[in-house]
C-alpha positions, 0 to 999 in steps of 0.5 A: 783207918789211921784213928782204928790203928792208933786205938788198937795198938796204941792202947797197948804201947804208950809210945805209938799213941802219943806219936799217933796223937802228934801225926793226928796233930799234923795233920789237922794243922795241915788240910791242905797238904798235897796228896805226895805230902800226905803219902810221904807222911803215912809212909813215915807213920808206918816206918816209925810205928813198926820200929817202935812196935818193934822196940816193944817186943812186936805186936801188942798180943801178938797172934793167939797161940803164936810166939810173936816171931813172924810166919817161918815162910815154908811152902804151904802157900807156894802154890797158892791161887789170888783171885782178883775180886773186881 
């Protein structure tokens, strides 16, 4: 999943793919992490992916037809039904 992330945004933000390549690094050095050691480290991944998607003007791309600014959060989904799937 993390190596499918890198590829699609980091091939349009140098930056994430270089920080990509250095989490990659880590955690090849690193197999017998504990699982909370490897939890905190996606959670820094992601933190420091969106900033630096972020910096770079948001998503690579963005949505089509969008403007790269985030859904305005109206009352389309208000009701909206979540099904669980077993």
């Amino acid at each position: 999943m993390f190596v499918t992330k890198r590829n699609r945004i980091g091939e349009k933000n140098a930056e994430v793919n270089k920080y990509c390549d250095e989490i990659i690094d880590w955690i090849e050095s690193n197999p017998n992490a504990t699982t909370e050691e490897f939890q905190a480290k996606m959670k820094e991944v992601q933190e420091k992916v969106q900033e630096l998607v972020q910096k770079a003007g948001g998503m690579p791309g963005g949505m089509p037809g969008g403007d790269g600014a985030p859904p305005s959060g109206g009352d389309d989904n208000k009701n909206a039904d979540i099904d669980e799937i077993d």
